[in-house]
MDAnalysis code that builds the backbone (N, CA, C; Angstrom):
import MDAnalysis as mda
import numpy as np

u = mda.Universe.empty(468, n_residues=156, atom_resindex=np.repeat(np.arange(156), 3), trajectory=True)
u.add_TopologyAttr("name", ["N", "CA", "C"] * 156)
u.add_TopologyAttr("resid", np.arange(1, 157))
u.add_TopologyAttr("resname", ["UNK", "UNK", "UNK", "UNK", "UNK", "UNK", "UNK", "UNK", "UNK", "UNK", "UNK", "UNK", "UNK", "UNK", "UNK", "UNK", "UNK", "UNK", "UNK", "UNK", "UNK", "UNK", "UNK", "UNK", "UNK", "UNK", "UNK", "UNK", "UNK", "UNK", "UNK", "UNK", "UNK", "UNK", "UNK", "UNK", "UNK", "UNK", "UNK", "UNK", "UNK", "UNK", "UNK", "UNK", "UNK", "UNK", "UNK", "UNK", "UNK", "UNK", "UNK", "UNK", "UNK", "UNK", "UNK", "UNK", "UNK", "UNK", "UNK", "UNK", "UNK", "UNK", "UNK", "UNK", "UNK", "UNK", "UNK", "UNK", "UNK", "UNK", "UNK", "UNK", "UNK", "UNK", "UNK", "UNK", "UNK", "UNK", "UNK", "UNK", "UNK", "UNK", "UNK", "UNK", "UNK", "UNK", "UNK", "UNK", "UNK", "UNK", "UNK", "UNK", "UNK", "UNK", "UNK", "UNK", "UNK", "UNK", "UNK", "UNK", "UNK", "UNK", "UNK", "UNK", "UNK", "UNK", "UNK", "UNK", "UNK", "UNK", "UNK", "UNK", "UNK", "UNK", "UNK", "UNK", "UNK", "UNK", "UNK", "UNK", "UNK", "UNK", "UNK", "UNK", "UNK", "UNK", "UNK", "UNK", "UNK", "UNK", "UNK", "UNK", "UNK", "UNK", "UNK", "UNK", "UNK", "UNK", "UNK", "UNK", "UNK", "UNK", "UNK", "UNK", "UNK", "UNK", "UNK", "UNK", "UNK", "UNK", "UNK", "UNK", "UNK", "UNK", "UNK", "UNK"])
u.atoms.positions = np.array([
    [57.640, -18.923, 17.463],
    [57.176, -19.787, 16.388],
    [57.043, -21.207, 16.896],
    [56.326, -21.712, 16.212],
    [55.752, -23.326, 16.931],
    [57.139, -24.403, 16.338],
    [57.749, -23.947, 15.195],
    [59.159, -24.942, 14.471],
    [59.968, -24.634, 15.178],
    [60.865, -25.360, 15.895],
    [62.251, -24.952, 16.404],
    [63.264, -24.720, 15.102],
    [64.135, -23.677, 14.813],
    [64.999, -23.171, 14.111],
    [65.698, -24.452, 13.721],
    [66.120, -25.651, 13.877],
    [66.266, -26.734, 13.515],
    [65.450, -26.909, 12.577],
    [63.853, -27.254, 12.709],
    [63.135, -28.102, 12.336],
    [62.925, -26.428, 11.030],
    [63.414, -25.532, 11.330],
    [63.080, -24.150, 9.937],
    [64.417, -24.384, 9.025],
    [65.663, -24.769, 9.859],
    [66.614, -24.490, 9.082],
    [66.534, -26.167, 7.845],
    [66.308, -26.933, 8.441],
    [65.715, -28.534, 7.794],
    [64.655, -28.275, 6.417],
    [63.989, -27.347, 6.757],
    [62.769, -27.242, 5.456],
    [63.761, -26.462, 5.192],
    [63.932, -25.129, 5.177],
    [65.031, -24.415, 4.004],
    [65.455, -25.216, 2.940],
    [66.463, -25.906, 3.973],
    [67.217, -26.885, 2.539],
    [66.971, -27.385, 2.207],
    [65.608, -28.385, 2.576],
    [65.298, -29.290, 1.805],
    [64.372, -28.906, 0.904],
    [63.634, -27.449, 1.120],
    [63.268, -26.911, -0.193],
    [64.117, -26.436, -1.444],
    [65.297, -25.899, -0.929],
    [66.584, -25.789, -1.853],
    [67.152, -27.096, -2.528],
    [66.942, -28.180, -1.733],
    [67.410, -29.326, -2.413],
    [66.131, -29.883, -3.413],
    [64.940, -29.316, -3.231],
    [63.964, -30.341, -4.327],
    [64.111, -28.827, -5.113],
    [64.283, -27.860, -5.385],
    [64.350, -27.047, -6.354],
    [65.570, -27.325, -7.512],
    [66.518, -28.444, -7.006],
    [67.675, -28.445, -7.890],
    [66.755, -29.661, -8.691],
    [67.628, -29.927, -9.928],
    [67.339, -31.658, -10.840],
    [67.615, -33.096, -9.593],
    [66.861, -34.009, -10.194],
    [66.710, -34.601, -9.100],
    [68.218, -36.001, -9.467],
    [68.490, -35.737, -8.438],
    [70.169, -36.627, -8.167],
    [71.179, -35.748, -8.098],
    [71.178, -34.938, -8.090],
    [72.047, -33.432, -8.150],
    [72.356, -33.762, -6.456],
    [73.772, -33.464, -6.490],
    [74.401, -33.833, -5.057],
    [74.960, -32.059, -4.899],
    [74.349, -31.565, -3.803],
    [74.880, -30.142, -3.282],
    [74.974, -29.981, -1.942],
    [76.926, -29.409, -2.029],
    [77.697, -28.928, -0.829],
    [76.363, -28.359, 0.386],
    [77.258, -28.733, 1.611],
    [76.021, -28.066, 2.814],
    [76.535, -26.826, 2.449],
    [78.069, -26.341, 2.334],
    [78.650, -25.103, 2.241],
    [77.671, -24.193, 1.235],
    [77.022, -24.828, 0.112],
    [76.143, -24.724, -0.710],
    [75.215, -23.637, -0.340],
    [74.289, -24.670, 0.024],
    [72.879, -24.493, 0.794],
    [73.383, -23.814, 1.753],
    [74.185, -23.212, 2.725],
    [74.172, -22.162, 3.667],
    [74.248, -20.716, 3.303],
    [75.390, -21.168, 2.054],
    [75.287, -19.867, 1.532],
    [74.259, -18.847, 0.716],
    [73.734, -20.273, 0.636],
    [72.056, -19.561, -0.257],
    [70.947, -19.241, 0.431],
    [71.250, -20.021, 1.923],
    [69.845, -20.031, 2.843],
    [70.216, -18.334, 3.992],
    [71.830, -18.374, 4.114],
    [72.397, -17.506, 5.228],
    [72.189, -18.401, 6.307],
    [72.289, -19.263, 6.371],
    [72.441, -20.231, 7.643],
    [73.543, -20.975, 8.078],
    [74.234, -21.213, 9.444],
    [75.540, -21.544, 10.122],
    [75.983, -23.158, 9.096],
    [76.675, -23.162, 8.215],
    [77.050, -24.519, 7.983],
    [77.137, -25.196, 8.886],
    [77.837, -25.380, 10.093],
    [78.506, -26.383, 10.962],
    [77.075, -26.904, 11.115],
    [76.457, -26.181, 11.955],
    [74.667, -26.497, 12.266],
    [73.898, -27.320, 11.427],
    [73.746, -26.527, 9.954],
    [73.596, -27.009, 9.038],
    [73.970, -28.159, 8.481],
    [75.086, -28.553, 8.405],
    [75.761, -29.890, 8.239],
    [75.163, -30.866, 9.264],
    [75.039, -30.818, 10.374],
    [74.157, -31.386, 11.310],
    [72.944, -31.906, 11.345],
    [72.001, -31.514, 11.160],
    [70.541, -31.360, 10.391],
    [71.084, -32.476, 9.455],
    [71.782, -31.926, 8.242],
    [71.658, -32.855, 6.912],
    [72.059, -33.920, 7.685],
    [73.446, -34.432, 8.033],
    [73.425, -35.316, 9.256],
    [72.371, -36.438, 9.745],
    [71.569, -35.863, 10.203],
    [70.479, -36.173, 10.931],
    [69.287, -36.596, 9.835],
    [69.350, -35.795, 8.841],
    [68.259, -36.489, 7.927],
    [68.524, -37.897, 6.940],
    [69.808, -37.933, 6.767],
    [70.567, -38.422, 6.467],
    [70.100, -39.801, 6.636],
    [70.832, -39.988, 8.473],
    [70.304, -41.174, 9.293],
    [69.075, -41.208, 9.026],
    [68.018, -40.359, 9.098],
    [66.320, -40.909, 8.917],
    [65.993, -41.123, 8.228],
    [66.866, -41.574, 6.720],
    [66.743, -41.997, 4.978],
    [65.986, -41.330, 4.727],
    [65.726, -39.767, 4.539],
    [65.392, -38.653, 3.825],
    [66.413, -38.049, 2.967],
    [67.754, -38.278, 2.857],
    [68.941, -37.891, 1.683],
    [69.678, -38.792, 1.855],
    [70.337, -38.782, 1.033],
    [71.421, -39.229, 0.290],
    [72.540, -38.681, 0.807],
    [73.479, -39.218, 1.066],
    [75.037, -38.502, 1.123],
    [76.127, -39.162, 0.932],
    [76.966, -38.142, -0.302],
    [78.357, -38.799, -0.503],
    [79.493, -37.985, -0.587],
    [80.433, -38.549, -0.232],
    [81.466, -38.331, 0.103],
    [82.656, -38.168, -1.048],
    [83.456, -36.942, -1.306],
    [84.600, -37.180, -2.239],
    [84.009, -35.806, -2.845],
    [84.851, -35.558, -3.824],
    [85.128, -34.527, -5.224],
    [83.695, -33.795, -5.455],
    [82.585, -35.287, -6.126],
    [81.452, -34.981, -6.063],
    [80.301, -35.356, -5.428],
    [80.958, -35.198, -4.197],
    [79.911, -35.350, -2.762],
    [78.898, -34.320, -2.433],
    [78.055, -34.543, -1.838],
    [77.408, -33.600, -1.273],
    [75.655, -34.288, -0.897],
    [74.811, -33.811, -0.850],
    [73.354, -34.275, -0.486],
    [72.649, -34.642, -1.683],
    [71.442, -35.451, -1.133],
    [70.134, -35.345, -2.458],
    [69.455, -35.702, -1.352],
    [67.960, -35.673, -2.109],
    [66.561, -36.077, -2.032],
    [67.041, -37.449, -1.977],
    [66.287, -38.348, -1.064],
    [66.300, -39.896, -1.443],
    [64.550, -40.106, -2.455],
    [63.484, -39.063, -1.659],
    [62.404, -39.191, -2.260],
    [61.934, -38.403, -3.621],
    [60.663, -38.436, -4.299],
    [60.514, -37.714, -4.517],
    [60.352, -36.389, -3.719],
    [60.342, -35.062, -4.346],
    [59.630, -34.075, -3.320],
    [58.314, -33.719, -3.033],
    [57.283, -34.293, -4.248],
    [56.380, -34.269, -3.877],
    [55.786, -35.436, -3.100],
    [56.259, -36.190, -2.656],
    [56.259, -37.562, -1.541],
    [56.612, -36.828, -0.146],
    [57.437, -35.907, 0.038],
    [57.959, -35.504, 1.407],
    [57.033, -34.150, 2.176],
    [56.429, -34.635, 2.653],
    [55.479, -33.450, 4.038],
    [56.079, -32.846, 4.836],
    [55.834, -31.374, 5.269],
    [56.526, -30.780, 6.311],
    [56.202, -31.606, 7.219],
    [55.418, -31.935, 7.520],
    [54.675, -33.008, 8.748],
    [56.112, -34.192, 8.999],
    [56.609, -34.574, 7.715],
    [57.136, -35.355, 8.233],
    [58.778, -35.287, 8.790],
    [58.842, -34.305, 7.764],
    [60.252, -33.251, 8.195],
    [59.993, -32.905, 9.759],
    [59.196, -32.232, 10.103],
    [58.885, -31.927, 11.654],
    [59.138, -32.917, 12.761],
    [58.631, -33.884, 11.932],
    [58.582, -35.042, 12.766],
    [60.151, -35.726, 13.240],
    [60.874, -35.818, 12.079],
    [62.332, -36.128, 12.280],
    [62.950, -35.515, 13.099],
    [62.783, -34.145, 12.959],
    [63.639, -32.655, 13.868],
    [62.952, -32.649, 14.842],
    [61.835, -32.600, 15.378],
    [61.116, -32.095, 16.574],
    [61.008, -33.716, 17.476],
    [61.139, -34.289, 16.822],
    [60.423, -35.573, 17.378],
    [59.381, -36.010, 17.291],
    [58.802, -37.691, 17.232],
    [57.565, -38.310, 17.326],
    [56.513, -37.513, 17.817],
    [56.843, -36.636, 19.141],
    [55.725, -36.330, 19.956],
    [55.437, -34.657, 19.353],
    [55.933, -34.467, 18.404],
    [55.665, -33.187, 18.225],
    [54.107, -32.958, 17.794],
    [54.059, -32.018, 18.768],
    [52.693, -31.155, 18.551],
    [51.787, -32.054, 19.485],
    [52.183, -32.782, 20.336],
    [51.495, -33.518, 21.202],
    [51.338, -33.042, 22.200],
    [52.044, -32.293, 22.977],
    [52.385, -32.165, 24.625],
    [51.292, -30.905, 24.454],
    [51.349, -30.609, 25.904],
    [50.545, -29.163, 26.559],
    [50.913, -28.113, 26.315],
    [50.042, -27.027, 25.562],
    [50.531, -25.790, 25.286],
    [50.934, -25.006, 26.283],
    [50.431, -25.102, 27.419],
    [51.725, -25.050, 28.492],
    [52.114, -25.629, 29.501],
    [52.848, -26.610, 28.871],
    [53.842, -27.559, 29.442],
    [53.753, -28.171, 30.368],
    [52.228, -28.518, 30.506],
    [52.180, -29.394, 31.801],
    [52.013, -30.984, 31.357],
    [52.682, -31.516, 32.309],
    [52.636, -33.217, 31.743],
    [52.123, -33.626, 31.429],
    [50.596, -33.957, 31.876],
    [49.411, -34.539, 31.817],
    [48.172, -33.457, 31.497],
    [47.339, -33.237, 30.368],
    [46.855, -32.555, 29.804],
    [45.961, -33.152, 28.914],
    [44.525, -33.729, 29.364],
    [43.756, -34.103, 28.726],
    [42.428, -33.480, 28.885],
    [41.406, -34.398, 28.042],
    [40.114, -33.757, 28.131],
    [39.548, -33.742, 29.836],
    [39.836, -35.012, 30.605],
    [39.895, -35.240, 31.461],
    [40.270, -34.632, 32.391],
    [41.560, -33.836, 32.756],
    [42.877, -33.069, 33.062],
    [43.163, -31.542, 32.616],
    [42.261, -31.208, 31.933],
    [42.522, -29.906, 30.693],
    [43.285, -28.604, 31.551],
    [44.525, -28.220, 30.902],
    [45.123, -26.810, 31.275],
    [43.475, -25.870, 30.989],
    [44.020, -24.623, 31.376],
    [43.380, -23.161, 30.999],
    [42.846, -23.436, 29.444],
    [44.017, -23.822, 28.730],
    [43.963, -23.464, 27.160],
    [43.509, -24.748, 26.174],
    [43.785, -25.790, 27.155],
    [43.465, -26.697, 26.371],
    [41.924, -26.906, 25.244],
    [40.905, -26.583, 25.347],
    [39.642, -26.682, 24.549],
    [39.998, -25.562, 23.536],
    [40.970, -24.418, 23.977],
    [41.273, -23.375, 22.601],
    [42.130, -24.039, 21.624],
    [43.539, -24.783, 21.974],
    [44.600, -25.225, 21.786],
    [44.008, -26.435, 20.739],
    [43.370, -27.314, 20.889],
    [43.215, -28.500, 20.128],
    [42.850, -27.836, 18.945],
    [41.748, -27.304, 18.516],
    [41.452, -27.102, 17.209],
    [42.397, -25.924, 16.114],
    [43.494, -25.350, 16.754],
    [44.669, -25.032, 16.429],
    [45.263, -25.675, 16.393],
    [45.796, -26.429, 17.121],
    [47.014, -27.503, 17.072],
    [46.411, -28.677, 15.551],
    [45.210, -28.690, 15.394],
    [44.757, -29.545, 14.628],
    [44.942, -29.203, 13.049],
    [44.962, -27.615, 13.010],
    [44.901, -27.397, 12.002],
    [46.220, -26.776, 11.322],
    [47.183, -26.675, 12.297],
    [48.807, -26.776, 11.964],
    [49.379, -28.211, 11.538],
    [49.065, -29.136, 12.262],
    [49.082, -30.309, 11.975],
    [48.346, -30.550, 10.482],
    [47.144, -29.911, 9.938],
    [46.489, -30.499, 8.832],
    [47.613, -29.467, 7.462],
    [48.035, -28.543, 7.997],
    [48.302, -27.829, 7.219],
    [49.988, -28.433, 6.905],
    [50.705, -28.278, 7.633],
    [52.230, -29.242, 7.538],
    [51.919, -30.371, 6.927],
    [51.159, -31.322, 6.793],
    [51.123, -32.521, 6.411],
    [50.492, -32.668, 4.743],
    [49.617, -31.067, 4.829],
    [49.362, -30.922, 3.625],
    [50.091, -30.198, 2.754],
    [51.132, -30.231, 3.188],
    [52.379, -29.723, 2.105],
    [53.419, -29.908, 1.943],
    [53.745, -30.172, 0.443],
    [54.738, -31.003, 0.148],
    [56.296, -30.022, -0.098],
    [57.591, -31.108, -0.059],
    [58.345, -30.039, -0.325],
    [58.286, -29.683, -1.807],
    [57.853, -30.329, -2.715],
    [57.700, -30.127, -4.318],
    [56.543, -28.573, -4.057],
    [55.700, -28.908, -3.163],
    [54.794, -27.764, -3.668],
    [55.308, -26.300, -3.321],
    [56.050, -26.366, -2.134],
    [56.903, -25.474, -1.648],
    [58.277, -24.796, -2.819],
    [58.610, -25.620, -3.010],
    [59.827, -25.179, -3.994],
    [59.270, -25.014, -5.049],
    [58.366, -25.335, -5.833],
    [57.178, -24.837, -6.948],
    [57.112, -22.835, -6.664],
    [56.409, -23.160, -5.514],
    [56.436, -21.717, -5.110],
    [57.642, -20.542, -5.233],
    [58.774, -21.562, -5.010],
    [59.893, -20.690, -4.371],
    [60.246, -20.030, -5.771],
    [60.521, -21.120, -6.635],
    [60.764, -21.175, -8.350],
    [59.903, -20.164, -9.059],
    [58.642, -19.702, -8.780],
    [58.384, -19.291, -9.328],
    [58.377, -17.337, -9.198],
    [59.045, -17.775, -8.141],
    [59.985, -16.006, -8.296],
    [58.706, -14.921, -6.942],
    [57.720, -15.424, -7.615],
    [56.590, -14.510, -6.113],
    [56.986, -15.146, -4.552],
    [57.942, -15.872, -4.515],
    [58.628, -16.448, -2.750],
    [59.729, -16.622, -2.432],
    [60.310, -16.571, -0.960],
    [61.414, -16.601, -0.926],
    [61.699, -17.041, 0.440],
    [63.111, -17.878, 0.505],
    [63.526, -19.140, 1.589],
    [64.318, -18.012, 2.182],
    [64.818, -17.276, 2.372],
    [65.741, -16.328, 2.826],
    [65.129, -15.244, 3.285],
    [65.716, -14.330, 4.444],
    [65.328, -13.280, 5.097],
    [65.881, -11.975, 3.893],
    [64.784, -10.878, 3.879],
    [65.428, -9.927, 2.972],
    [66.706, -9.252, 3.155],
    [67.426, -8.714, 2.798],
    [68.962, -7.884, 2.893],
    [68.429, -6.979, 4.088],
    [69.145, -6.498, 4.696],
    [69.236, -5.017, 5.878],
    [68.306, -3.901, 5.018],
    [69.246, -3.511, 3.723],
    [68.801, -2.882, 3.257],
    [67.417, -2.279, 2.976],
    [67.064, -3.256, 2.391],
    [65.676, -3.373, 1.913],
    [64.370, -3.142, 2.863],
    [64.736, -3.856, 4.225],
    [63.917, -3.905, 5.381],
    [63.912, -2.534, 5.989],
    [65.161, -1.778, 5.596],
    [64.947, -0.241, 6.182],
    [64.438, 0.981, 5.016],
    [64.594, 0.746, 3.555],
    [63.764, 1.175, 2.829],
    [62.764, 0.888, 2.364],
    [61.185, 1.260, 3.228],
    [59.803, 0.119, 2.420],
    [59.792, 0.660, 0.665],
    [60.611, 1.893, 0.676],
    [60.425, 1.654, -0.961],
    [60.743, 0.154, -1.475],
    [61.568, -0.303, -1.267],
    [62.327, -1.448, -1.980],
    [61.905, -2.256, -1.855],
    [61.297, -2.468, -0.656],
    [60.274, -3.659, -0.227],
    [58.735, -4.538, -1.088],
    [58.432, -3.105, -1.763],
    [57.725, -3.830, -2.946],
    [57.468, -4.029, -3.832],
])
């Protein structure tokens, strides 16, 4: 996948966090248990978004995270951007330093107009529109049970 599990486990929650009322402060212990994802890790991330004034965090009894923004203000684009870094989606699809029109890998003339349109597509979506989705019961932030994945009856 092109998201590093960071930059997947980051949208999770922060789609879980714009699905709650907005100022609603919720445990990471929370959100792991709802996402199935490592708290410690998890706590990390929030951490990290934290510092990049994308939430809120407090401390005590009724501590826990928020949205600093709205959610429909916040882009995967820009979530990506925090977790992956500035240069994300910049470098050579394979990994060579210098990679221009000038310079072009093998893949490069395939690579741009993909890379362009992951980029158009992350940026064109918000976490409000995402958790819209999630809310409305046809989606889901979580991997299905064992179960289910070994009976396709259940599956649909």
């Amino acid at each position: 996948m092109i998201l590093s599990r960071t930059t997947q486990y980051a949208i999770q929650a922060l789609i879980y966090m714009a699905m709650q009322p907005p100022g609603v402060t919720i445990l990471t212990r929370t959100i792991a248990g709802h996402l199935n994802s490592p708290p410690t890790y998890l706590a990390k991330i929030l951490q990290e978004l934290c510092r990049s004034s994308l939430l809120y965090s407090f401390r005590g009894k009724q501590g826990g995270f928020c949205l600093r923004e709205n959610s429909d203000q916040v882009t995967l684009m820009q979530i990506a951007r925090l977790t992956e870094g500035m240069a994300f989606m910049e470098g050579c699809v394979l990994g060579l330093r210098v990679c221009s029109d000038r310079t072009a890998c093998p893949m490069h003339v395939k690579w741009l107009p993909i890379r362009q349109e992951i980029m158009d597509l992350l940026q064109g979506q918000t976490l409000g529109m995402l958790a819209a989705r999630v809310a409305s019961g046809r989606y889901r932030l979580t991997d299905l049970p064992a179960v289910i994945l070994e009976d396709p009856r259940l599956a649909t």
